[in-house]
C-alpha positions as CSV (number, residue, x, y, z in Angstrom):
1,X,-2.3,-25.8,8.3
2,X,-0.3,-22.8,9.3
3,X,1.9,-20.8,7.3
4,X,5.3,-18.2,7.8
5,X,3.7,-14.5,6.7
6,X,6.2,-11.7,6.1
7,X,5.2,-7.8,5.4
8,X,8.6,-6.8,4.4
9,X,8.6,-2.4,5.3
10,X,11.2,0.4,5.8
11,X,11.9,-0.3,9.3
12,X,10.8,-3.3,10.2
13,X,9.9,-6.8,8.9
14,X,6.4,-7.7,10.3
15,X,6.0,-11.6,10.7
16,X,3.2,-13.4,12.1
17,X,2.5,-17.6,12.3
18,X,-1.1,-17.4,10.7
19,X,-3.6,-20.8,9.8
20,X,-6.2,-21.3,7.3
21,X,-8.9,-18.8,9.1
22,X,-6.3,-16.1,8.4
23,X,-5.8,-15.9,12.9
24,X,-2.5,-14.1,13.6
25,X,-1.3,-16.9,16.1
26,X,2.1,-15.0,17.0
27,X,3.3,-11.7,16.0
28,X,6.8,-10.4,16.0
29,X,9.4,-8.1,13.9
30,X,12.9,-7.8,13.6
31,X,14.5,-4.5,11.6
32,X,14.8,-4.5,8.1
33,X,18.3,-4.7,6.8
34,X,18.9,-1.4,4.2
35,X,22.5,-2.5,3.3
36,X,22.2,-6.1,1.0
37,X,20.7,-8.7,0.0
38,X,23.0,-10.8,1.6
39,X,21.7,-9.4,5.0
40,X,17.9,-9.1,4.3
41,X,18.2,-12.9,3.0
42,X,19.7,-14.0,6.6
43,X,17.0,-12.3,8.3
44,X,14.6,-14.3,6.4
45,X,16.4,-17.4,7.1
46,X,17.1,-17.2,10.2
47,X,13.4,-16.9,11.3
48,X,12.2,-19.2,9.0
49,X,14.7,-21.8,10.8
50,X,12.1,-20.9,14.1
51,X,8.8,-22.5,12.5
52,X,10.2,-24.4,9.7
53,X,9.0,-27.7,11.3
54,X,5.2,-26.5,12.0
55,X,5.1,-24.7,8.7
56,X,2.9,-25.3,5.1
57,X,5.2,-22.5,3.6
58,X,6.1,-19.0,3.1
59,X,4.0,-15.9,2.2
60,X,5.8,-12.5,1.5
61,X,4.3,-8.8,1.0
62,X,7.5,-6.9,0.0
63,X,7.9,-2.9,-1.7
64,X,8.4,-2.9,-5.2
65,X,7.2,-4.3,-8.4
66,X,8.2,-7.6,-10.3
67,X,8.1,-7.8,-13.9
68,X,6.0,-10.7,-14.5
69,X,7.4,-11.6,-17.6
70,X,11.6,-11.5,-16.3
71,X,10.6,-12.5,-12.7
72,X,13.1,-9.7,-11.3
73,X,12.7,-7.0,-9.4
74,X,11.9,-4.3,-12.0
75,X,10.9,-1.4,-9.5
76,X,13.0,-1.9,-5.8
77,X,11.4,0.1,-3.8
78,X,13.5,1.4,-0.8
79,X,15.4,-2.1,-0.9
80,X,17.3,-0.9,-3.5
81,X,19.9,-4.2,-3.6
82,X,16.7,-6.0,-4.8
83,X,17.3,-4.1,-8.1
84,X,17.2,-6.7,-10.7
85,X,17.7,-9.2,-8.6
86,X,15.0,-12.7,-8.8
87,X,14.2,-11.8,-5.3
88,X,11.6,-15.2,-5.2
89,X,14.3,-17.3,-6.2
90,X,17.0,-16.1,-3.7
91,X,14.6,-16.6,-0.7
92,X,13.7,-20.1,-1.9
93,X,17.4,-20.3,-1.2
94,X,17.8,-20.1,2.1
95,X,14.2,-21.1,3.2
96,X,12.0,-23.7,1.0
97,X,10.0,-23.9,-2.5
98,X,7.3,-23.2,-1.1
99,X,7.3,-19.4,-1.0
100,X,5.4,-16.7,-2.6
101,X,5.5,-13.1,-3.0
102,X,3.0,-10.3,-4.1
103,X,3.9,-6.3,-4.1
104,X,3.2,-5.0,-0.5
105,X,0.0,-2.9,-1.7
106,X,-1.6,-6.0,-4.1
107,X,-1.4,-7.6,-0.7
108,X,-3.6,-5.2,1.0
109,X,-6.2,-5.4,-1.8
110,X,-6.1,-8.9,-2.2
111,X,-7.0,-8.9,1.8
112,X,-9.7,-6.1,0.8
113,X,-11.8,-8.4,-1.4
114,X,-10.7,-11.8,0.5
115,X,-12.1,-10.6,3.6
116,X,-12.2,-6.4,4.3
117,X,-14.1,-3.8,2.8
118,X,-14.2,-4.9,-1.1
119,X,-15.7,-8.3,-0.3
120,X,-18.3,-8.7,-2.8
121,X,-17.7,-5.7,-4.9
122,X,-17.8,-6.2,-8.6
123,X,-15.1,-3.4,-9.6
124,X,-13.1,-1.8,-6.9
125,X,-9.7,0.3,-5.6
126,X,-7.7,0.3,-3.1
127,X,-5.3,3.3,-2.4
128,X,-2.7,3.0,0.3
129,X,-1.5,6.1,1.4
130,X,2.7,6.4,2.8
131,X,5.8,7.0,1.2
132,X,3.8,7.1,-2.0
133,X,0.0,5.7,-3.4
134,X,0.4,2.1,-3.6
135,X,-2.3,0.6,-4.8
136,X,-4.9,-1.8,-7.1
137,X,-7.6,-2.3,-9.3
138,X,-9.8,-4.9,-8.2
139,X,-12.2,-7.1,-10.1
140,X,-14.2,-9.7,-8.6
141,X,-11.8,-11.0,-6.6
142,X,-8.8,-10.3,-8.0
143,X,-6.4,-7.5,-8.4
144,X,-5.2,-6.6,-11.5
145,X,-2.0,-6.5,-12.3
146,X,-1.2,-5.9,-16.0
147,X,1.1,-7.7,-18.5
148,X,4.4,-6.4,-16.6
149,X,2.5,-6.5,-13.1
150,X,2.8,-2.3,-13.6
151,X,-1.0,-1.8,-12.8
152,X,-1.8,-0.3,-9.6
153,X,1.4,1.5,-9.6
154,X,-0.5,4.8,-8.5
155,X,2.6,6.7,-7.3
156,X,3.9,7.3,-10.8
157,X,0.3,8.9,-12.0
158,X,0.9,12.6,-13.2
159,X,-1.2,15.2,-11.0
160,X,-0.1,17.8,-13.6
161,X,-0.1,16.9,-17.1
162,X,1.2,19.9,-18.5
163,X,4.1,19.2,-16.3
164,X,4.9,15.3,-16.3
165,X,8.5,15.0,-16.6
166,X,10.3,13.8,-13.6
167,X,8.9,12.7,-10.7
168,X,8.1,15.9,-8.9
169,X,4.5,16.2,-10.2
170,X,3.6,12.5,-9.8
171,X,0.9,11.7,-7.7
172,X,3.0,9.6,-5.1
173,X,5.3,12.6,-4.8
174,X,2.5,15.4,-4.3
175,X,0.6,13.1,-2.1
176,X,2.6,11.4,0.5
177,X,2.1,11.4,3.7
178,X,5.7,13.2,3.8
179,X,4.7,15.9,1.8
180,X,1.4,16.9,3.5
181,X,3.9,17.2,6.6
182,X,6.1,19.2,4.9
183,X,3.6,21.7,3.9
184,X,2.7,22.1,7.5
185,X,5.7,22.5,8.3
186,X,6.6,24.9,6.3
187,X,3.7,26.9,6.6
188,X,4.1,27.0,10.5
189,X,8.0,27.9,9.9
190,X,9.1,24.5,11.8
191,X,11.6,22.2,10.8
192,X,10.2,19.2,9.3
193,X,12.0,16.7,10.8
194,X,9.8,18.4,14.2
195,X,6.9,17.1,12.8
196,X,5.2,13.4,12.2
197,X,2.0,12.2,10.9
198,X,0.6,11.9,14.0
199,X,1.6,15.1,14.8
200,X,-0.1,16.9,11.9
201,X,-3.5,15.0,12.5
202,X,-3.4,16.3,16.1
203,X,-3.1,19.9,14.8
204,X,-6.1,19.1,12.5
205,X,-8.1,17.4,15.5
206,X,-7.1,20.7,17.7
207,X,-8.8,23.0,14.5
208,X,-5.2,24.6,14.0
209,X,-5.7,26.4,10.4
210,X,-2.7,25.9,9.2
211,X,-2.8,22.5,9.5
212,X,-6.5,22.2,8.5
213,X,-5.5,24.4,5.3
214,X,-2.8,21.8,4.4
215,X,-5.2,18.8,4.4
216,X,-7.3,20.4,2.4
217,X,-4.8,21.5,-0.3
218,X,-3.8,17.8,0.5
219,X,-7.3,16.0,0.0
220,X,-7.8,18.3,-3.1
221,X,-4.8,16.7,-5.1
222,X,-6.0,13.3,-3.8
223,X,-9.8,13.5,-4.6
224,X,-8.0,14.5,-8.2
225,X,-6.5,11.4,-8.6
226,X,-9.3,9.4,-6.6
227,X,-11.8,11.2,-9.5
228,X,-9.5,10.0,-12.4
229,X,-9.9,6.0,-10.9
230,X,-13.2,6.3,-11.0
231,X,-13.3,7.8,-14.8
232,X,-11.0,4.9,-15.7
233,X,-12.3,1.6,-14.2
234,X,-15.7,2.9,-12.6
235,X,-14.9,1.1,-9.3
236,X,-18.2,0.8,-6.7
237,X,-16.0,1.6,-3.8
238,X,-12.2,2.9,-3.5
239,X,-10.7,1.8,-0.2
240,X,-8.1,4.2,1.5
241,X,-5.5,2.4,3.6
242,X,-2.2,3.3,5.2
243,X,-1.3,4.7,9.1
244,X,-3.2,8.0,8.5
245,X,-6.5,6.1,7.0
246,X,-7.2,5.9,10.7
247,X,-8.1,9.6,10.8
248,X,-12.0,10.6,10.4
249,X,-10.8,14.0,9.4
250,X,-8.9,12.4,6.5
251,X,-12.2,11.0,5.4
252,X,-14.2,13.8,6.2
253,X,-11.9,16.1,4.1
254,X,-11.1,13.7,1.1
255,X,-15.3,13.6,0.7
256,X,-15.5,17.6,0.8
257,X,-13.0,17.8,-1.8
258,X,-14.5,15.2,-3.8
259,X,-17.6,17.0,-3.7
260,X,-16.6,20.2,-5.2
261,X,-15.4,17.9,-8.1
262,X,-18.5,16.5,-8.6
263,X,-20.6,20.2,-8.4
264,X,-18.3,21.5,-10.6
265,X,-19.2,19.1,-13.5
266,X,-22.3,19.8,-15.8
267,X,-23.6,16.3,-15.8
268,X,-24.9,13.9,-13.0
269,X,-22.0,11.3,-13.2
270,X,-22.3,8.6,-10.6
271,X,-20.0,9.4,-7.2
272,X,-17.9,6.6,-5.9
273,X,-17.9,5.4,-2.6
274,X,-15.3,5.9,-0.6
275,X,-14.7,3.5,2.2
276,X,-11.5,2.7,4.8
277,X,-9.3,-0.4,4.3
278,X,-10.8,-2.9,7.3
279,X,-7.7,-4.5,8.4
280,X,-5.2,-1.7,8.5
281,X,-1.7,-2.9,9.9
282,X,-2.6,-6.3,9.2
283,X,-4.1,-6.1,5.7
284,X,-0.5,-7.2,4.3
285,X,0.1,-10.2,6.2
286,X,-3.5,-11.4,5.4
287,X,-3.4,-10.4,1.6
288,X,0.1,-12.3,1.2
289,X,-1.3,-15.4,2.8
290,X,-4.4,-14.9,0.6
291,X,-1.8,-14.7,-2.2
292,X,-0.2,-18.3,-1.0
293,X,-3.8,-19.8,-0.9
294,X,-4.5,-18.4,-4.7
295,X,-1.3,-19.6,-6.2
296,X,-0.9,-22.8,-4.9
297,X,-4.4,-23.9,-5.2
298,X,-3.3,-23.1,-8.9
């Protein structure tokens, strides 16, 4: 069978004709409508109408979190007209019943332990690192997701408990990939908009010590929060995913931070493996159609 998969981002909407083995048979992407539902819905549509013949269904990765127990969007995202809205039951509107949709970073971990890096792993994490921490809990097989579907919502952890009020001190705020570029750029007196991630990793790659300085004050606040995971749900491996997961250095880093955590501490407590997510750009499309397979076998 094949099947319509959507990763619904801040630019663009990925989409890729996928079967059963989980084989991207055609990839393509159109930009994602910011000003309403009304337009993000037509875009659905209207490349749904393409493969609605060869289709089994529909299986969407999309930002934002929906309550489980109303069924509407409770947390948007950067689609902020979803606010609210049954989001599932508009896009069986204009496309067919057969539809499903999972939060854009349950996707990647429900890829993770389908077929990526968490395969097999009894208790396990996935951080996705952007615009914020998405992110999971995994178990088995599955990724938790709470009573509201709230868990995994790493973004809105506080890195500074003495100071938790607001979102300034949350860990999605401190640890973005848009704030480790605005410390470099501040600190090397540039305008930010100057700078990208890709950018900033090449100044790390080139030694620059400004740059090098920043990751590190960046992978400190990260191996914090990475630490307080693996206090909580004693995962065997957390999985680091998002564009800049594809950076040794990151890896290298994060581990040297995590390090001094663990000499700092009076007892042997076991260390946590940290591993990269396998599938990267893909890992959304896969976990949504992994999604599909899970709730319609149900």
């Amino acid at each position: 069978m094949k099947y319509l998969v959507f990763d619904v981002g801040g630019s663009a909407i990925k989409y890729a004709l996928m079967n059963d083995a989980y084989e991207l048979l055609e990839k393509d992407s159109v930009p994602t409508p910011l000003d309403s539902l009304d337009s993000f819905k037509k875009a659905i549509h209207d490349i749904y109408v393409k493969y609605q013949d060869e289709v089994e269904g529909i299986a969407i990765s999309l930002p934002g979190m929906i309550n489980k127990k109303t069924n509407k969007m409770q947390i948007p995202g950067f689609l902020l007209y979803n606010d609210g809205v049954d989001i599932e039951a508009e896009l069986k509107s204009v496309t067919t019943n057969q539809l499903t949709i999972a939060n854009d970073a349950k996707c990647a971990a429900l890829c993770e332990v389908t077929l990526g890096s968490l395969k097999d792993t009894g208790v396990g994490a996935v951080c996705i690192i952007g615009s914020g921490i998405g992110g999971a809990v995994t178990i088995g097989n599955n990724v938790l997701t709470g009573v509201h579907g709230f868990a995994g919502e790493f973004s809105y952890l506080s890195s500074d408990w003495k100071n938790c009020c607001g979102f300034n001190e949350k860990w999605g705020a401190v640890n973005s990939v848009y704030a480790l570029i605005a410390n470099v750029a501040a600190k090397k007196q540039l305008d930010k908009d100057q700078l990208d991630g890709k950018a900033v990793f090449e100044l790390c790659n080139q030694k620059d010590e400004v740059a090098l300085s920043c990751l590190k004050e960046f992978t400190d606040y990260l191996a914090a929060g990475l630490y307080n995971l693996q206090a909580c749900v004693d995962p065997e491996k957390i999985a680091i995913g998002g564009g800049i997961s594809k950076q040794p250095i990151l890896f290298e880093y994060i581990q040297k931070s995590l390090d001094e955590i663990y000499a700092a501490i009076p007892f042997n407590i076991p260390r946590v493996q940290i591993v990269n997510c396998k599938y990267f750009n893909d890992s959304n499309l896969m976990g949504a159609l992994a999604n599909y397979k899970l709730i319609m076998k149900e």
